[in-house]
N, C-alpha and C positions, 0 to 999 in steps of 0.2 A: 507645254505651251499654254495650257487654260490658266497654271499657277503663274503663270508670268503675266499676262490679261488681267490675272484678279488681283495680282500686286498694282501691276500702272492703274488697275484702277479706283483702288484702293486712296493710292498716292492722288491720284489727281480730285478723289472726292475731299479728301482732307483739306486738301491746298483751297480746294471752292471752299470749303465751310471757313478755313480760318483765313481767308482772302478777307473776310470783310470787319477784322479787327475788333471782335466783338470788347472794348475796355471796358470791366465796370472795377471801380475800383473804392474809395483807396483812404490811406489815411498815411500820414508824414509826421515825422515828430524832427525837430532841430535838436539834434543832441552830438556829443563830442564825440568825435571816430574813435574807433577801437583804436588801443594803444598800438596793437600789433600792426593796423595800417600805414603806419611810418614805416617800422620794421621788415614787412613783408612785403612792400612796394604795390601798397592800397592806393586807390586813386585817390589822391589830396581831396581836398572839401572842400576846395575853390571849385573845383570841378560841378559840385553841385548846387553851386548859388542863386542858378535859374531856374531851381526849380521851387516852388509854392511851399516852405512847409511851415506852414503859421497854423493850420486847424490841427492838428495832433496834440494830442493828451495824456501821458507815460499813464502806463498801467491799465489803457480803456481803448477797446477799439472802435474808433469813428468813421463812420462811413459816408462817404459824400460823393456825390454827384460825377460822371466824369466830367470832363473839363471841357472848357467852351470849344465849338469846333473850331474858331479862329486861334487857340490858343497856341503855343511853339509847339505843343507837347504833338499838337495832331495838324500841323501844319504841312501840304505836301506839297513840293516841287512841280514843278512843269514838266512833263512827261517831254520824253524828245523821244520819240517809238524811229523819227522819218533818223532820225543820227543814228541810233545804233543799228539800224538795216544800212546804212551807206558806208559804217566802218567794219560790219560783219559781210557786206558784197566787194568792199575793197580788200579785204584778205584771203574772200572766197576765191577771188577774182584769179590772186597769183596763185592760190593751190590749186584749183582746181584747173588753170591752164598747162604747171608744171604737171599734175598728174595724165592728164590728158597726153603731153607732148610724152612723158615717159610710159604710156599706156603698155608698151610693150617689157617691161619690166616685172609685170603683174597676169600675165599670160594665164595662169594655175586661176586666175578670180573669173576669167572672160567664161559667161555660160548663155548670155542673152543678145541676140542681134540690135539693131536699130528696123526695125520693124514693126505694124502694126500687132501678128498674133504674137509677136513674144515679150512687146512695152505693157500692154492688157493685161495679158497673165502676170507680171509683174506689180501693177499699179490696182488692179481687181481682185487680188487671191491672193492668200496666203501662201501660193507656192511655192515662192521664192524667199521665204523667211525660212532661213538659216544661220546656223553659225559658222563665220567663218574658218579660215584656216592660217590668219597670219599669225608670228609670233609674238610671246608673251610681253615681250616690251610698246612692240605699237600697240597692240591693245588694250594694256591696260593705260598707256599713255590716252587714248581716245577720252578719258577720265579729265584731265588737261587741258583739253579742247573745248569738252562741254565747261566747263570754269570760265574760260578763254570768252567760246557765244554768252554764256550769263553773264558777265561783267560786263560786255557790251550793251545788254540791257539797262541791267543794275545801276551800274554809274552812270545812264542817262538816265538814273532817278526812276525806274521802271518799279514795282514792289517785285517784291522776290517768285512770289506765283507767275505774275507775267514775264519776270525775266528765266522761269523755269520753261516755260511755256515756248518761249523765243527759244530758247535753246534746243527741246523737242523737235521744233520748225526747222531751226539749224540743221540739226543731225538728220531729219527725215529728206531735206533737199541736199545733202551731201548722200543719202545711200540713195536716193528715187533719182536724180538729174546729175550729181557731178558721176558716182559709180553705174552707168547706164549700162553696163554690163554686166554685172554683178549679182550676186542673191542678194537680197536685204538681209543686213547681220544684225542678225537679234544679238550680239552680247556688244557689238558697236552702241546703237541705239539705246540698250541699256547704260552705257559705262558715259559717253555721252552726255547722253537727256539726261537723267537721272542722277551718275556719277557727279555730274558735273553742279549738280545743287548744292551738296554738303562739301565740295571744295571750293566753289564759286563765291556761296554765302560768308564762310570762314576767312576766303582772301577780302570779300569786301569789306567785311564788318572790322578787321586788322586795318586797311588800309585807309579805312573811313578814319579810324580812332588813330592812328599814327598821323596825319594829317590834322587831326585838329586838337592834337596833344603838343604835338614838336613843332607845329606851324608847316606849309606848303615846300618851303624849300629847301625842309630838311630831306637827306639825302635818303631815309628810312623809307618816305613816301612814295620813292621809286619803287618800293618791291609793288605797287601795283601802278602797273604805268598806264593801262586805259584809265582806270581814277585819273592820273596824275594828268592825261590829255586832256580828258572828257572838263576837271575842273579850269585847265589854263583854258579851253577856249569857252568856258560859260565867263569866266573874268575879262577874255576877251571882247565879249558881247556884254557887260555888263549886266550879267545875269545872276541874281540873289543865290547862293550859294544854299543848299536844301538845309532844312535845322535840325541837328545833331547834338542830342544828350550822350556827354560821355559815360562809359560803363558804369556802375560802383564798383565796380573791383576790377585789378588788372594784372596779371603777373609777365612778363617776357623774360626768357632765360636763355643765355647763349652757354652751351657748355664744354668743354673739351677736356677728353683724360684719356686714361688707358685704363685695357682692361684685359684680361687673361679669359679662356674658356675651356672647357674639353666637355666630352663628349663619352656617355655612355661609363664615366667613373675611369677611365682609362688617366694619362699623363694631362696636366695642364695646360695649352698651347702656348706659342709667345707671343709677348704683349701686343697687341694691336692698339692703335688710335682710334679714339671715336669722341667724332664731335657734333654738335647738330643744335636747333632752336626748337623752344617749346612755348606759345605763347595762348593764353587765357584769359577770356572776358565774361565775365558776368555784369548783362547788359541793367537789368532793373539798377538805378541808380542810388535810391535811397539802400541798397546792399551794406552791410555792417553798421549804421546810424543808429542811433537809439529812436526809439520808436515804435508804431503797429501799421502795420501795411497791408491790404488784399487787392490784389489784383489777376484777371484773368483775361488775353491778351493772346492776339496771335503774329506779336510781335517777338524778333529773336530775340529769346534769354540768355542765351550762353553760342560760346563760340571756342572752337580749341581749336589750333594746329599743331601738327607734331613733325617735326624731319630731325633725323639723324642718317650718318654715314661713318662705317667702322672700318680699316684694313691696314692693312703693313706694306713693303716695300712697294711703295707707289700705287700699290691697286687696290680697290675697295675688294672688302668681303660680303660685307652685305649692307643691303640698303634701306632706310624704313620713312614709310611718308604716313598720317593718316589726318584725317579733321575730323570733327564732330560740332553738329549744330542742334540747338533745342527750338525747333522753329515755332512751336505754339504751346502752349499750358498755362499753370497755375503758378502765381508767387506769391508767400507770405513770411512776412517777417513779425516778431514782435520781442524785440530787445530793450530793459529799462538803461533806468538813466544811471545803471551800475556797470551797464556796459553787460549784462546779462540775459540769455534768452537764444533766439532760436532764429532763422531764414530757411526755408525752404523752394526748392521748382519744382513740379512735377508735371512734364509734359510727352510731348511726342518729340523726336529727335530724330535722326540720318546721319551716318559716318560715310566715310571711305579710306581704305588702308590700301596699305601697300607695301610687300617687303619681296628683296630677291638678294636671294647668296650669290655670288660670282661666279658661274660655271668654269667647268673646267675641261668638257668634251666639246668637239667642235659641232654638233649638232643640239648641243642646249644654248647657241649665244644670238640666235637668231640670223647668224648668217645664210644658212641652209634655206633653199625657197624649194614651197613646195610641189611636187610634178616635175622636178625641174633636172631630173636625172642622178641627182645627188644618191652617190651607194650609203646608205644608211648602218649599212653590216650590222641588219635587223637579227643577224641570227648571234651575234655578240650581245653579250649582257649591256644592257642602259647603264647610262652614269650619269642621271639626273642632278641638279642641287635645287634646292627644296624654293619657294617661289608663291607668293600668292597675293593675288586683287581681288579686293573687295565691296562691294555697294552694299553697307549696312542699310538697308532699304527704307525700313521704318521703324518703330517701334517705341515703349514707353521707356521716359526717363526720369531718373529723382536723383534729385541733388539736394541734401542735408546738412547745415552747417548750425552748431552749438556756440557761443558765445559764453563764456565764462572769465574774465582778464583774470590772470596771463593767456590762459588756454581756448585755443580756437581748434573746433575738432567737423570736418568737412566729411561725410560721406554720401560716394555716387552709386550709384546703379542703373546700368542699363540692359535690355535684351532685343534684338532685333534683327529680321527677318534679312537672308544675306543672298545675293546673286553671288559668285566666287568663278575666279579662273583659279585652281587651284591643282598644286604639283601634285604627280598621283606617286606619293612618297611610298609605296611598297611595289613600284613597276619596275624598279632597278634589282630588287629581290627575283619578285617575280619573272622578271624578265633570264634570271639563272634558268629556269627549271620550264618555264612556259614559253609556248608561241603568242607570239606578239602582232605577228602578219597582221592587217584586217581590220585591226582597232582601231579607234577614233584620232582622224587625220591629225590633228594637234599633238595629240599622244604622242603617237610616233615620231614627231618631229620635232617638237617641244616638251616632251613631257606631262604637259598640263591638258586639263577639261575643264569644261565649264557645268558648275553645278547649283544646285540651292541648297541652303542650308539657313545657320540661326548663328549669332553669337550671343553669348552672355558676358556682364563683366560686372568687378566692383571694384571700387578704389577707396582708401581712406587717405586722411591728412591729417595729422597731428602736431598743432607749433604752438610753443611754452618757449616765449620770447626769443632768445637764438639758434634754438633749437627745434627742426623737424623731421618728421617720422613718416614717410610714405610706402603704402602698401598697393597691391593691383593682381586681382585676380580675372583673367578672359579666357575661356572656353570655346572655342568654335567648331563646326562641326558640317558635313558636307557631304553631299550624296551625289553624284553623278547623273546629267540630265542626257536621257538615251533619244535616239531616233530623227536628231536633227541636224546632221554634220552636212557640213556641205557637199560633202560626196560620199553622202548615207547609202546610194543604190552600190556603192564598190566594197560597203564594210562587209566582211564574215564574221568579226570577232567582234562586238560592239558590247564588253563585259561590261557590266556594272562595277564603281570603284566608290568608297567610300573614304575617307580623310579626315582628323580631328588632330585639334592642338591648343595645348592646355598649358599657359604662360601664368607666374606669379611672379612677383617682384617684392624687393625690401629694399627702404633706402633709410639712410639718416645721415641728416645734413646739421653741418653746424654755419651758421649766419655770420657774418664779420661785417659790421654796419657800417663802419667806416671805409670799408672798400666796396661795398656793394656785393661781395664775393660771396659764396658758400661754399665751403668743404664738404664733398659729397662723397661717399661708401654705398654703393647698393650689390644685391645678391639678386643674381636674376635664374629662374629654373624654367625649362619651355620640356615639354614631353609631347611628341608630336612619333602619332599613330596611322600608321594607313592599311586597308583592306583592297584584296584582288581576290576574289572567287577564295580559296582554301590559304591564301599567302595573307599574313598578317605580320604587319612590321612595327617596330616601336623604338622609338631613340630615347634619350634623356639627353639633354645641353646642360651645362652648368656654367654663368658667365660672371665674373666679379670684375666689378667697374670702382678705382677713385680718380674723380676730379674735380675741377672748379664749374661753377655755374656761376655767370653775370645777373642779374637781376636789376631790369626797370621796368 
């Protein structure tokens, strides 16, 4: 519990220090995009024509002044705080009366009266912070939600610390006033508040750029529909639209193929479908330009989303979501007018991921409610499938990109601090030879616990005009957090579990410019290990993927 205090507050001292935009910057040079900009669907250079670059000098770095406060570059919107509380209590509204009316649904949550000594104990102590006991899908969906209250901020133009902040608020008046019965769930409030920044930031910053890339009434700008309200009714009113620099750099990709796998070196499985979108912004706008740049900025620099979905006769087999945002650091570029040199970010950053395989036992799909008399036939082997949610927390990030025409060579790195609902992948071993009785309520019913841990990763990019080469190495790693289940006073077995999974990737794509298309072949390997007291279990995947990817 004190690790988890010193992460929020860790998180919340950051968000103050870089709340206040510290820009010193900069120097611009007007030079011709990289070649490979056309090619690899770089944001045109119309795109960048508001912005100043007359003081730049190839080969010399000039530094100047930041820019006037009235100027576009630091121009902000009218904060509308009284709108997004009346369309975050207009949907509070219906959930929390439908929860309410269905209250008896959730019997296994009821611990607290409506009474003076047990709303106290609740609202003054930490007593009643626990973790819950529902399953893996509503919970890590809580992730969702917190996006859902930050966007209600966000797109009334809120900055991203106040709309993290509002979200917090959100979450804390859904587990103190709408669950008035309830413990307070710490992995709620985390997945949430927290969660919900680096999914929230990522859909806005998408939804911002598709909007004023494709114009408002293209159909793309529905994937954020508060955006897409919140601007009809400032047009409505007649209200100046906030001012938005598009990214220097953009990629979207829609992809679908097939692909084979197996497992442990055994037979190859049969093909499955997998298709999903992957889109990427590098915000700094002079990105690929010839020129020298410094700037330091606690403004977002980067922004990813990732979803994919893979399965065969009609049902998915497994599922994968995640985003990643660089909400504050460093940028520097300095590329000549040969089109040669260098860009760099090095900042603080936040993910969230997600993946779950398809179960295939009726006590891992979430149907089973807990306390609720369901025979579990604890004393039969588990038959978990592997499952995990994550809040990359914090942590630093560098993103490295060479310029050399033809060749553009991209390397990331990041590592950072992880809250995890994660499947305890050797409890289906364990569960042959051990008693299981007693263990941590989730466990037993879902499989999964809630842990801290760390991820690491690195990725490269390699593209020599129609051709590219991507690589991606992630590590994660996860320790089980003991002593706070929601019905801790019933556990006798409350073992320590331990979890890691270790994914690389190879791809290489060939370009087709006149269709927009690429031909893509990757080799994907995942080694995912788990620990129970003397049981130690260890898989190997092996999955090969070819198909097309869309690119704009």
């Amino acid at each position: 519990m004190k690790i988890l205090r010193l992460m929020l507050s860790l998180f919340l001292a950051v968000g103050y220090l870089s709340a206040h935009d510290f820009d010193t910057s900069l120097v611009f040079s007007q030079g011709k995009l990289d070649p490979l900009t056309e090619l690899f669907s770089l944001s045109p250079s119309a795109d960048k024509h508001d912005w100043d670059l007359s003081a730049a000098v190839y080969g010399k770095k000039t530094f100047l002044p930041p820019p006037p406060s009235d100027s576009p570059e630091n121009a902000v919107s009218e904060k509308h705080l009284s709108r997004a509380m009346l369309e975050y209590f207009a949907l509070m509204g219906y959930s929390q009366t439908k929860y309410w009316l269905t209250y008896g649904r959730w019997i296994e949550d009821w611990h607290y009266e409506l009474s003076w000594k047990d709303q106290s104990r609740r609202f003054f102590s930490l007593e009643a912070w626990k973790f819950d006991s529902n399953n893996f899908i509503l919970n890590w969906t809580h992730g969702l939600a917190g996006a859902l209250y930050y966007n209600f901020a966000r797109t009334n133009h809120l900055s991203k610390w106040e709309s993290m902040l509002f979200g917090i608020a959100s979450s804390f008046y859904w587990e103190y006033i709408a669950e008035w019965r309830n413990v307070i769930s710490i992995n709620d409030n985390i997945m949430t508040s927290l969660g919900g920044f680096p999914l929230g930031e990522a859909w806005y910053q998408l939804g911002m750029f598709l909007g004023a890339t494709y114009g408002e009434s293209n159909l793309l700008t529905f994937l954020n529909p508060i955006l897409k309200l919140n601007r009809w009714i400032d047009r409505k009113n007649d209200i100046d639209p906030p001012s938005y620099t598009p990214p220097g750099w953009h990629e979207i990709r829609f992809f679908l193929g097939a692909r084979d796998l197996r497992n442990g070196g055994g037979e190859w499985s049969r093909t499955q479908i997998q298709g999903g979108v992957h889109a990427q912004l590098i915000m700094p706008p002079e990105y690929g330009n010839a020129g020298s740049f410094k700037r330091r900025t606690g403004k977002t620099l980067f922004s990813e989303i990732y979803a994919d979905i893979s399965g065969n006769d009609f049902r998915y087999r497994e599922f994968n979501l995640s985003t990643r945002i660089v909400y504050l650091g460093y940028f520097e570029q300095d590329i000549d007018s040969h089109e040669r040199g260098y860009s760099y970010i090095v900042g603080l950053g936040s993910a969230f991921s997600v993946y779950k395989k398809r179960p295939v036992a009726f006590y891992d799909g979430g149907n089973v409610k807990v306390k609720r008399g369901f025979d579990l036939r604890l004393d039969e082997p588990r038959n978990f499938r592997d499952k995990l949610a994550a809040l990359h927390f914090v942590g630093p990030v560098f993103d490295y990109t060479a310029f050399s025409s033809p060749w553009k060579v991209r390397l990331g790195m990041d590592a950072f601090l992880d809250f995890g609902l994660v499947n305890a992948f050797a409890l289906n071993e364990y569960s042959e030879s051990h008693e299981i009785q007693g263990g941590k309520t989730t466990l037993l019913y879902y499989g999964y616990y809630q842990a801290l841990g760390a991820s690491l990763s690195s990725r490269l990019t390699v593209n020599c005009r129609n051709l590219e080469m991507k690589s991606l190495v992630r590590y994660q790693f996860y320790d089980s957090i003991e002593g706070a289940d929601r019905f801790q006073e019933e556990l006798t077995n409350d073992f320590s579990i331990t979890d890691s999974r270790l994914r690389y990737l190879l791809s290489l794509g060939y370009f087709v410019p006149l269709l927009s298309m690429e031909i893509l072949l990757s080799y994907e390997g995942i080694d995912r290990r788990g620990a129970i007291r003397d049981v130690r279990t260890q898989e190997f995947e092996e999955r090969v993927f070819m198909g097309l990817n869309y690119k704009f």
